[in-house]
N, C-alpha and C positions, 0 to 999 in steps of 0.2 A: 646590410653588412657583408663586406665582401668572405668573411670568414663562415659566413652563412653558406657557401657553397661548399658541396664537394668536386675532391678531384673527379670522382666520377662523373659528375652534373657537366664539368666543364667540358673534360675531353668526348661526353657526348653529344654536346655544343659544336663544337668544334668541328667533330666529325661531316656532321649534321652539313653543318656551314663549307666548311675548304674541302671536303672529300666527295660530299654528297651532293655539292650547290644549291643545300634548300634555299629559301626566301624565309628569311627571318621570323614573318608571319608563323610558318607552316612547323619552324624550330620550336617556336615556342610553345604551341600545342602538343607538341613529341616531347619534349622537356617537360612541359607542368609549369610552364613560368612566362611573364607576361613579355610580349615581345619589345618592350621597352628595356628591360634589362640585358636581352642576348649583347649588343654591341659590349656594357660592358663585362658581361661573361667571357666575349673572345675576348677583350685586354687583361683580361685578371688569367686567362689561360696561357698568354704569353708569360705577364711575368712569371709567371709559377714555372713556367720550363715545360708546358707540357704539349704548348706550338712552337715548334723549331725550325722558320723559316731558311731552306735553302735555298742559293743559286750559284748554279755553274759558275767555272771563273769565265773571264771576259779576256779577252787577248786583245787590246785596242791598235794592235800595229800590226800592218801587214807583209807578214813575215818574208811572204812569197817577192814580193817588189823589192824588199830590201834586198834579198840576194839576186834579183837579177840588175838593180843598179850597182851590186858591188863587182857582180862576175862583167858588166860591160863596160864600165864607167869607171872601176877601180874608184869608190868612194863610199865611203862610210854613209848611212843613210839612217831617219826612224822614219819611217811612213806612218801615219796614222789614220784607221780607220776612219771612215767619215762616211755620215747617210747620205744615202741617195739623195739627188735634188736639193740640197741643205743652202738658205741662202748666204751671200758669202759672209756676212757678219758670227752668223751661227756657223760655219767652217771654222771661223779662225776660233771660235771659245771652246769648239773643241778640239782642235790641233793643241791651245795651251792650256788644256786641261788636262789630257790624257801625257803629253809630253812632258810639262814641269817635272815631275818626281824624277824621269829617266835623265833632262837633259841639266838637271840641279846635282847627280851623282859626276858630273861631267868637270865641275868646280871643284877645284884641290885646295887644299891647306897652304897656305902661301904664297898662291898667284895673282898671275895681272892678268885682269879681264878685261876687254876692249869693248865696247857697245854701241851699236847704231841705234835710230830710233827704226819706230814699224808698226804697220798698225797687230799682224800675227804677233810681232817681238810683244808687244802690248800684252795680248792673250796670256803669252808663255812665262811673261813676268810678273803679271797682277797672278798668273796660277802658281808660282811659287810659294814656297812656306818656308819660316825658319827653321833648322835643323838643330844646331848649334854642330853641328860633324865635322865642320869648318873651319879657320883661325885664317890671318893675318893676308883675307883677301884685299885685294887693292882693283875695284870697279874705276875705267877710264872712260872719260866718253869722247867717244872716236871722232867724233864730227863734230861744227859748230853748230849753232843754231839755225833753222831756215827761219825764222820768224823772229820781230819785239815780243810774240804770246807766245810761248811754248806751248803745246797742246800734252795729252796723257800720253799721246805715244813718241812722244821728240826723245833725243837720245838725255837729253839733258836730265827727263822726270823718268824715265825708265831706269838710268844709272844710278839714283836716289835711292830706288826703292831695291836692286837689286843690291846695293850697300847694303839695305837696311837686312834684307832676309839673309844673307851672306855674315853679317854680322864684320863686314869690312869698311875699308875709307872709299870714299869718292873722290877722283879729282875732274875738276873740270874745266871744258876749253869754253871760259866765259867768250864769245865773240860768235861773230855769225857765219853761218855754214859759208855764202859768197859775199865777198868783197867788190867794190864796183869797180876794181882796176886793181891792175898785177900790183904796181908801185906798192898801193895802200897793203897789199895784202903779205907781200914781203916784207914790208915793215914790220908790219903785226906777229907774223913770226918770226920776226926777230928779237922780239920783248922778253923777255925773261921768264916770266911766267907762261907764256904760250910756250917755249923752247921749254922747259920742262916737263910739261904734260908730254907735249910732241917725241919729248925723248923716251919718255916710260911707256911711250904707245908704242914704239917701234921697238918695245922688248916686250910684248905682251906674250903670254904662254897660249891666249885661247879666244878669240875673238866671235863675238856673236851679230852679224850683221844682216840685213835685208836686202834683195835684190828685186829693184824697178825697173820699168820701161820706161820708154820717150813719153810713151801714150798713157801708163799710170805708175807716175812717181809721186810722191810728196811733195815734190822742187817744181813741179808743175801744177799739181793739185792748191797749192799755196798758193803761188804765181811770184813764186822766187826766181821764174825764170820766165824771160820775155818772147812774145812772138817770133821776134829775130834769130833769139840765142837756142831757142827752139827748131827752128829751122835751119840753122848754121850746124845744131847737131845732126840732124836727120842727115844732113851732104855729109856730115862728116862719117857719115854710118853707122851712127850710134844704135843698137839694138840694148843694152842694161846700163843700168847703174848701180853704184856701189859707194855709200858715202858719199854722197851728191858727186862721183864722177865717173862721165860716161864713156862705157868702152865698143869697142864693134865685135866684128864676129871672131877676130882674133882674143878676144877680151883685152888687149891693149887697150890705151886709155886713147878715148878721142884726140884727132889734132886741130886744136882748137882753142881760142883765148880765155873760156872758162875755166879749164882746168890750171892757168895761172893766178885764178882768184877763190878757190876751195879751198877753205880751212877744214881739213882733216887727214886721216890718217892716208898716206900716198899707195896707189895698187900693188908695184911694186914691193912695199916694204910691208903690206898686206900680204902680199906674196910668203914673205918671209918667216911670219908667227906659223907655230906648228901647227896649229888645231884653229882654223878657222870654219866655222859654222854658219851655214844658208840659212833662216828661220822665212818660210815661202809656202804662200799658200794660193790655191789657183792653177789654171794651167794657161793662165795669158803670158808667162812669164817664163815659156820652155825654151825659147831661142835664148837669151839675157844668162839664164842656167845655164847651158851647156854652153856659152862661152866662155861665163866664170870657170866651168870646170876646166875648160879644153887648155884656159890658161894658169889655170893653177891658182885662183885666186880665193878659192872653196876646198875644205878638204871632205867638208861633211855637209850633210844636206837634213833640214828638219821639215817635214813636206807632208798634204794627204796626196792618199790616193788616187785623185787626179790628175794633181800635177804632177804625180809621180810616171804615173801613166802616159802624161804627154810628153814628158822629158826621155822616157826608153823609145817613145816612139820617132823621137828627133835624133836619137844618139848614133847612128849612124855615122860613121867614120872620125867618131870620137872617140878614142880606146886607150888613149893616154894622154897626162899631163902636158901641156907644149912646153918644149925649152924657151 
């Protein structure tokens, strides 16, 4: 019977155990009691109050990066902590782990949220939680589809679920990210339903998107884009992308006949929402950053420490937004 012990019994149990490091064995001889019972002598000494497990707080962002990407780069930043060697799957679960809580304070009461897909965007949105702090949010999803199979990170099932913890509507740009010819894809936004998302996109208050390379994007990783169109970007100078469209080292948008068949939100008028958010992990992707910044295309950056690292060390004659 657990009421068979006393507090004394316990907390010199206890003692014994987390102060002294005996071996269970050696407690139970010092105690008078059979070492089958100490395990639960120490849980009946928790509940009772009389082990009060402490720990330090945990600081998961690194504070020091953030202010020198704000003092060189003039850009709002969360860096988050991340261990050594970590592979890059285990990177991105804790970029959206430790991030969720800070980058869900970032959503207000009655706006429009814009969303790319991603595999980090992934992390940061399956680690949200619902709040209810929230009201009369409106999640859009910024880009079409790359695929007939949407995967868990396509902007389509990330927007679903970000409705869902938001406690907001969804709307969505039923059609696919590229189109196989300008004509068709003109058309398509010319429909009714496409032209009304497209219009509440271009008044979004805060948009959360992912920035890729030639060499690891989605649009590639899928094979939504061909040998050809692949190599027509590389001449074109494509170093990022942003909603399947690629730009160079100016962050201008490639000149090239892809960008007249993407269905999504245009750079330009990306440009234009106030609070657009990088969700980027890695440091393969510092050149692609620092163009979106150089062009204005990012106002704020959600990153670990590496990539954080490799982007100050690229920033170099980056020190403002371009006109």
């Amino acid at each position: 019977m657990d009421e068979a012990y006393s507090d004394d019994q316990l907390i010199l149990t206890a003692r014994l155990y987390f102060i002294e490091g005996l071996p269970q064995a050696q407690i139970g001889k010092l105690a008078n009691v059979s070492q089958s019972k100490i395990s639960r002598m120490l849980a009946l000494a928790r509940q009772r109050g009389l082990v009060r497990v402490t720990v330090p707080e945990y600081e998961p962002r690194n504070l020091a990066l953030e202010h020198q990407l704000q003092e060189r780069l003039h850009i709002e930043s969360l860096v988050i902590r991340t261990p050594a060697g970590s592979k890059t799957k285990d990177l991105r679960q804790v970029m959206g782990y430790f991030a969720a809580p800070i980058v869900s304070g970032w959503i207000r009461s009655g706006s429009k949220v814009a969303i790319s897909g991603g595999r980090t965007m992934q992390s940061l949105i399956e680690s949200m939680k619902p709040s209810g702090r929230v009201q009369g949010v409106t999640v859009l999803q910024a880009m079409g589809n790359i695929d007939s199979s949407p995967g868990p990170y396509d902007a389509v099932e990330l927007g679903r679920r970000l409705a869902q913890v938001s406690s907001g509507t969804f709307l969505t740009l039923n059609t696919p990210a590229i189109l196989p010819d300008a004509e068709t894809c003109s058309r398509l936004l010319g429909l009714e339903q496409i032209r009304a998302v497209m219009g509440c996109l271009a008044k979004a208050d805060i948009a959360f998107v992912g920035i890729g390379t030639l060499e690891n994007s989605v649009f590639v990783e899928r094979k939504a884009l061909g040998l050809r169109e692949i190599e027509t970007l590389r001449k074109a100078g494509a170093v990022g992308e942003v909603l399947g469209r690629f730009f160079g080292a100016s962050g201008k948008e490639c000149a090239s006949p892809l960008r007249d068949r993407v269905v999504s939100l245009g750079l330009e008028e990306l440009r234009r929402i106030p609070n657009v958010v990088a969700v980027v992990s890695g440091a393969d992707r510092r050149d692609a950053i620092l163009a979106a910044i150089r062009r204005g295309l990012v106002k704020a950056l959600v990153i670990d420490e590496g990539g954080a690292s490799a982007v100050l060390e690229g920033a170099d004659g980056v020190r403002e937004t371009a006109r």
